[in-house]
C-alpha positions as CSV (number, residue, x, y, z in Angstrom):
1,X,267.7,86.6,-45.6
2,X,266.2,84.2,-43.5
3,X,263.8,86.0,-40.7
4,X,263.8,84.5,-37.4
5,X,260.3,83.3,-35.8
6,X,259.8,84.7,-32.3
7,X,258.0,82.0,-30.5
8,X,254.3,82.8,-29.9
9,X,254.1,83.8,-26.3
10,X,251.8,81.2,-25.2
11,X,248.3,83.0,-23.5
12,X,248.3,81.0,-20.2
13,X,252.0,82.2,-20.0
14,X,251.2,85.7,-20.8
15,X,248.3,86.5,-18.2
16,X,250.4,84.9,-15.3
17,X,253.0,87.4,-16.2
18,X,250.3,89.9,-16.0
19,X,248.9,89.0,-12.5
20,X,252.6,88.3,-11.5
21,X,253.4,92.0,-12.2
22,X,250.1,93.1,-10.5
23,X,251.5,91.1,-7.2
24,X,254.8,92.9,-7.7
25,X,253.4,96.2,-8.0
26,X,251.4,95.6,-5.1
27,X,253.9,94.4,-2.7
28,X,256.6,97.2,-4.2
29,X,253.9,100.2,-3.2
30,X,252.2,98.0,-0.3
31,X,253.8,100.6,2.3
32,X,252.4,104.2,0.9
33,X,249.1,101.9,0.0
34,X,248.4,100.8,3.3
35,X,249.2,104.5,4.9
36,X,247.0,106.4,2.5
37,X,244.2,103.5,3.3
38,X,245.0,104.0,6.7
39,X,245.2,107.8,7.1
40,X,241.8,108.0,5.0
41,X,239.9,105.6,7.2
42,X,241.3,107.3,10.5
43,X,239.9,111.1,8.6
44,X,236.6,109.6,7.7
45,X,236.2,108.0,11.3
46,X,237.0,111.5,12.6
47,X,234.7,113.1,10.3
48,X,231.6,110.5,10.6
49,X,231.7,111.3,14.4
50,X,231.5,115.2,13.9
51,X,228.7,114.7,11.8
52,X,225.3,115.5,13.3
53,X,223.1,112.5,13.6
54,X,219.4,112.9,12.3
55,X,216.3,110.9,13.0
56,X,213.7,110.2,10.2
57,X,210.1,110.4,10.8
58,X,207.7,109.2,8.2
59,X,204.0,110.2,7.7
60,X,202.6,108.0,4.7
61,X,198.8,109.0,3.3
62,X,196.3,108.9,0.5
63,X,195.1,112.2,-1.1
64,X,191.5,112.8,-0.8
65,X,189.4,114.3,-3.8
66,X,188.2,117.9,-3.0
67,X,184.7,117.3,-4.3
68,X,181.8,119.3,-3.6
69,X,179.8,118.7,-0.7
70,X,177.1,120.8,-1.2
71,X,176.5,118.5,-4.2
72,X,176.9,115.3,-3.0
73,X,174.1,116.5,-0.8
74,X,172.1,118.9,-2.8
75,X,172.2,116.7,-6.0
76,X,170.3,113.8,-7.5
77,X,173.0,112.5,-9.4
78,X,176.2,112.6,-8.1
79,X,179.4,112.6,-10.4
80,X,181.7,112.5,-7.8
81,X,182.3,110.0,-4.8
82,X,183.3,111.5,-1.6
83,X,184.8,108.5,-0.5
84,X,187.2,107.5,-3.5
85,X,190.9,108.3,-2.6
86,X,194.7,107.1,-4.0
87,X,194.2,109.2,-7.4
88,X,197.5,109.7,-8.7
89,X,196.4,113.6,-10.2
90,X,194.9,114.0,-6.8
91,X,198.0,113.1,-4.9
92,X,200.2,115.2,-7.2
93,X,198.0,117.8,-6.7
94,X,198.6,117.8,-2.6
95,X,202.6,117.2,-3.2
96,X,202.3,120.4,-4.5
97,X,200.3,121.9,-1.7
98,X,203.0,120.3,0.3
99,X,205.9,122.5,-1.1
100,X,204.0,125.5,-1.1
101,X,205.3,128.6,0.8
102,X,201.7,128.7,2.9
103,X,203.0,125.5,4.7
104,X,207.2,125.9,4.4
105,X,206.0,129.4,6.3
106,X,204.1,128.2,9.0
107,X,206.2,125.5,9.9
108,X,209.2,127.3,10.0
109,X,207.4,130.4,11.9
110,X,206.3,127.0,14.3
111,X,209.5,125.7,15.1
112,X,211.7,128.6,14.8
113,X,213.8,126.6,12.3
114,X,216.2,129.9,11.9
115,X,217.0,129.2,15.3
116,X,216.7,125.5,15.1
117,X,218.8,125.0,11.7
118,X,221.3,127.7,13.3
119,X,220.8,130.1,10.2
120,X,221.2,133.7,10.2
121,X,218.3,135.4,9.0
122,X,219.7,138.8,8.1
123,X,222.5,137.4,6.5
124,X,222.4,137.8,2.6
125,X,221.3,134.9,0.8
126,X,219.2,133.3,4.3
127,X,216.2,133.0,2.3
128,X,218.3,130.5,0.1
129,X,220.1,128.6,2.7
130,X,216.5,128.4,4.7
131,X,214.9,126.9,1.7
132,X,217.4,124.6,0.5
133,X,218.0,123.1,4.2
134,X,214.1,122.4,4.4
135,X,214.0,120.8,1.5
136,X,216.9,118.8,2.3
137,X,215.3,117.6,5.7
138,X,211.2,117.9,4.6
139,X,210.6,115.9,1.4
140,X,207.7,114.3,-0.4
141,X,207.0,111.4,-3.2
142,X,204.1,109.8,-4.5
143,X,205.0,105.5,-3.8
144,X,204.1,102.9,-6.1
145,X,200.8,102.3,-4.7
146,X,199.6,105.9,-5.0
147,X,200.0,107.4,-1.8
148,X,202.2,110.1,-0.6
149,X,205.4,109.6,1.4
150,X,206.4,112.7,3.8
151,X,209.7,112.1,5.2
152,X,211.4,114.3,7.5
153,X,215.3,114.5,9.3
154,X,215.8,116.2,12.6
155,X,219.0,115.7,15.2
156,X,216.1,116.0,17.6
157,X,213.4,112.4,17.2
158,X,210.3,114.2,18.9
159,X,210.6,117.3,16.8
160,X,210.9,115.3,13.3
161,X,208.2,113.5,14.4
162,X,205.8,116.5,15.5
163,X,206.9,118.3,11.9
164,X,206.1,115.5,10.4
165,X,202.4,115.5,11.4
166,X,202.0,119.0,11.8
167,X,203.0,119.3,7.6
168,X,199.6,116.7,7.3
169,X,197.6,118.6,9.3
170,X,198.5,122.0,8.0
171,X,198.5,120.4,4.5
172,X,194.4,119.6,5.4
173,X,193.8,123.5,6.5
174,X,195.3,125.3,3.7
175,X,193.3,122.4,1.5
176,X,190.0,123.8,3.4
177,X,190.9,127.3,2.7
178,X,191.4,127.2,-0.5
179,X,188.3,124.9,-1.1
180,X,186.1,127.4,1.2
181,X,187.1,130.3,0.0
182,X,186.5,129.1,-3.7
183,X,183.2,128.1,-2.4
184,X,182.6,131.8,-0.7
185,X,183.5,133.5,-4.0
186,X,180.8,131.3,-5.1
187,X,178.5,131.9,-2.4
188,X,179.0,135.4,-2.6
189,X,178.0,135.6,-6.5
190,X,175.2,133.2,-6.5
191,X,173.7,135.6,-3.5
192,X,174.1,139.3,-5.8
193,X,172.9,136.8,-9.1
194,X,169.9,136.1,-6.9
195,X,169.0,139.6,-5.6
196,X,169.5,140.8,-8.9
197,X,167.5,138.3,-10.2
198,X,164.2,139.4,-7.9
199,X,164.7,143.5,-8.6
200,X,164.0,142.0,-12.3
201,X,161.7,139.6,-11.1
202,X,160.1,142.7,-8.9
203,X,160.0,144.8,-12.4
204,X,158.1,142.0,-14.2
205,X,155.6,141.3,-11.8
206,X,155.0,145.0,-11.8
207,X,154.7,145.4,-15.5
208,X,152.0,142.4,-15.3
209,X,149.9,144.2,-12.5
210,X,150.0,147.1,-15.2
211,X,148.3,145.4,-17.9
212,X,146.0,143.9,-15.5
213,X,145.0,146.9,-14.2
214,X,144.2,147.5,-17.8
215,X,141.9,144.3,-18.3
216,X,144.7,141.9,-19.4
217,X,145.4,139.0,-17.5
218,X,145.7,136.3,-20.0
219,X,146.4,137.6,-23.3
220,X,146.2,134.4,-25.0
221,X,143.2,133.0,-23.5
222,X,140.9,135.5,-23.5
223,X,142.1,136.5,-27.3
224,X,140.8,132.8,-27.8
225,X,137.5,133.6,-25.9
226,X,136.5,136.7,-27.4
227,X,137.2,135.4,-30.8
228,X,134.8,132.8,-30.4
229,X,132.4,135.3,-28.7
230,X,132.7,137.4,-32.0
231,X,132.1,134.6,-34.9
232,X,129.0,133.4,-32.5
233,X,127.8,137.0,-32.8
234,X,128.1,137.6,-36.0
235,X,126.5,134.1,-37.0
236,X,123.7,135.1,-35.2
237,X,123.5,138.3,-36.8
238,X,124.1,140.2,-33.8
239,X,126.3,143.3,-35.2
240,X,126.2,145.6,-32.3
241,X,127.9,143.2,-30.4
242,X,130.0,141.7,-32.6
243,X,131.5,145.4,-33.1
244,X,132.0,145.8,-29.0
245,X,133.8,142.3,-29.6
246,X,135.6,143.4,-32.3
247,X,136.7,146.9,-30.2
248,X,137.8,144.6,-26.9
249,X,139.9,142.5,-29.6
250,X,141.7,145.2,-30.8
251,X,142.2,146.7,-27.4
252,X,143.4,143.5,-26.4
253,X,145.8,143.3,-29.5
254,X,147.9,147.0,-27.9
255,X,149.3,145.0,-25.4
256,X,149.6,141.3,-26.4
257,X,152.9,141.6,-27.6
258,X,154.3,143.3,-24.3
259,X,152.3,140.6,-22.2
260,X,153.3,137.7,-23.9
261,X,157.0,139.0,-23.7
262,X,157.0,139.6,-19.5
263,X,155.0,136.3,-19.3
264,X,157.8,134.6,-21.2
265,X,160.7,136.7,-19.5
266,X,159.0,136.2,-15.9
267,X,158.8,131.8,-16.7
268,X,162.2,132.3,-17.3
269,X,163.1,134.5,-14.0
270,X,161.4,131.4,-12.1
271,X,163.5,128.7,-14.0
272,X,166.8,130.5,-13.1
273,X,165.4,131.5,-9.5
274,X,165.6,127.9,-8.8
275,X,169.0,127.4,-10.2
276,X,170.4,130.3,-7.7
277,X,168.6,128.9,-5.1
278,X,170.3,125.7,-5.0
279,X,173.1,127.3,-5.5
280,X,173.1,129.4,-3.0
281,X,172.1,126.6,-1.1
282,X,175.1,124.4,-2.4
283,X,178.1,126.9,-2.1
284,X,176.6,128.1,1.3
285,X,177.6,124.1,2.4
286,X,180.7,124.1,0.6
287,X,182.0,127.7,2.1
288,X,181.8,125.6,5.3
289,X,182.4,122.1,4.7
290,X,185.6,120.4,6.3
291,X,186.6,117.8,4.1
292,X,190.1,116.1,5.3
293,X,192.5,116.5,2.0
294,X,194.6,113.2,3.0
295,X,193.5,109.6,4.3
296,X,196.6,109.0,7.1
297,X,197.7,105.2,6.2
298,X,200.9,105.8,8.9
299,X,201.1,108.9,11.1
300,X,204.3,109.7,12.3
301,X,206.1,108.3,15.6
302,X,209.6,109.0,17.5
303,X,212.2,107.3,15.8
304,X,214.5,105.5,18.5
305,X,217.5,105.0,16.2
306,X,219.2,107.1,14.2
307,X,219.1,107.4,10.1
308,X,221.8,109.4,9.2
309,X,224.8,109.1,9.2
310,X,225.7,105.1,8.7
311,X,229.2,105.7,9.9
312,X,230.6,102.3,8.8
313,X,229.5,102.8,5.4
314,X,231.0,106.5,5.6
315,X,234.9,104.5,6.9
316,X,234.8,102.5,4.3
317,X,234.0,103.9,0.8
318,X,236.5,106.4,2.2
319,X,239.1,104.1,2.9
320,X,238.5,102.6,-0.9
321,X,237.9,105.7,-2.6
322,X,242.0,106.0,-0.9
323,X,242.8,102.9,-2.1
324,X,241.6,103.3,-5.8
325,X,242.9,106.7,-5.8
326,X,246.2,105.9,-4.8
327,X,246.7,103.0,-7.0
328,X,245.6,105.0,-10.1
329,X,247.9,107.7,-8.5
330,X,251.1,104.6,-8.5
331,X,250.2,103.3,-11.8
332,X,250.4,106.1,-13.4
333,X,253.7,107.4,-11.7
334,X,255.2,103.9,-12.5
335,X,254.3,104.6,-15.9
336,X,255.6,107.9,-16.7
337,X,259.0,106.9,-15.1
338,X,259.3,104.0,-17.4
339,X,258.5,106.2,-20.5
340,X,261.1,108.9,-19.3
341,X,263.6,106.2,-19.2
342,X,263.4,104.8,-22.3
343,X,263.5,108.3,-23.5
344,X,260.2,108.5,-24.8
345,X,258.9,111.8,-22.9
346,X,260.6,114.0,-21.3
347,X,259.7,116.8,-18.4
């Protein structure tokens, strides 16, 4: 039995057919297309214009090293410079100052943004809703170059722009009070170290005027002194006197041990007494220094056109998010009602 060659359909042919069928189902569902298109632009229009607008204010900056300035003044060498910024540890370091509850707290407390973001605060779950909404309209990021981007949205342009600022300059206080009181801790132990430090010193000195009170001043030297005295007296056949050289020696000998330990212990009260000193001196600048944590590049101004929402762009993905969805929506019916007529499914 002879089979019988179907012609090859050609490919130019067969991809005409396709787009030919695409036109058809176009123009067959062009009706229900164009009112679905149409009903989801006129919704969207309706909903972009209930939409509150917001303004965007922008504060950019570099973070500033919290160094110590009590050594950059106190110190010969100096590790640190006071005037290097745009480290990228030091700016992740203030974005999380940023988002800290210290600042969220004041600035809501501020601005009444319970009031002013039209939240309940005795409702359950206000806590939540206040800190997601913040976060939605008070953001940070470090940029390429280093520096910190704060970004704030408000329906009103003079209040994102004063929050906006205010976040900087509260961002620079709680910086101080955590660098001051760090440095008051400090302050504070260096001070008791110190006073400690002289009631030891106090005991030492004391213990010395002891032993001088018993003839020893300088254990070392006049143990040196005497000895010479003694081998001079007995070369010279002097006996008697080498014998009251010989008693001083031995008296001598009682307390070298304990003189020669305060001596040491009181050398090494002085070198530490210097230590606390600067110290002291060092932390008492610190405790009191106002360093700036962020280097303003851009403070923040009143925006006079909006940023949110781009209405246009809201119509139309809308309207083609219709469009797609109610082609797939066609296709797919088309589809089913073909295989249900050739009796392939059935429902």
């Amino acid at each position: 039995m002879t089979e019988k060659n179907t012609p090859a359909q050609n490919p130019e042919e067969s991809g005409y057919f396709q787009s030919f069928n695409l036109v058809v189902f176009f123009y067959k569902w062009r009706w229900p297309i164009l009112i679905i298109s149409a009903l989801s632009g006129v919704a969207s229009v309706i909903a972009a214009f209930t939409i509150q607008e917001k303004y965007k204010s922008t504060v950019e900056f570099f973070a500033v090293p919290q160094v110590s300035l009590g050594s950059q003044i106190t110190e010969e060498v100096i590790n640190d410079d006071i005037l290097e910024f745009g480290d990228k540890d030091v700016a992740e370091q203030m974005l999380q100052l940023l988002n800290s509850e210290q600042i969220r707290t004041a600035i809501i407390t501020k601005y009444n943004l319970w009031k002013h973001y039209d939240i309940e605060q005795d409702e359950p779950g206000a806590n939540t809703v206040m800190g997601e909404t913040y976060d939605e309209n008070i953001s940070a990021r470090l940029t390429k170059y280093t520096s910190v981007s704060l970004q704030v949205f408000d329906h009103s342009p003079d209040t994102a722009a004063m929050i906006a600022n205010d976040v900087v300059a509260y961002l620079d206080t709680v910086s101080a009070r955590l660098r001051n009181g760090m440095a008051e801790k400090a302050y504070s132990y260096a001070v008791a170290g110190y006073e400690s430090l002289q009631r030891e010193k106090l005991g030492i000195e004391n213990g010395l005027n002891d032993l001088r009170d018993k003839g020893v001043y300088d254990y070392t030297t006049q143990l040196e002194g005497i000895n010479e005295q003694y081998a001079t007296a007995i070369n010279e056949g002097r006996s008697k006197q080498a014998e009251i050289l010989n008693q001083r020696m031995r008296e001598l000998s009682e307390f070298g041990v304990q003189f020669i330990s305060l001596e040491r212990t009181l050398e090494n009260i002085i070198d530490r007494e210097d230590r606390f000193k600067k110290n002291i001196e060092r932390f008492g600048i610190d405790m009191n220094s106002q360093i700036s944590a962020s280097q303003i590049v851009n403070s923040a101004s009143i925006s006079d056109k909006k940023a949110y929402p781009v209405r246009w762009l809201i119509c139309v993905m809308s309207v083609l998010s219709a469009f797609v969805f109610s082609v797939i929506v066609l296709l797919l019916w088309e589809n089913i009602s073909a295989l249900r007529a050739q009796g392939k499914i059935e429902f």
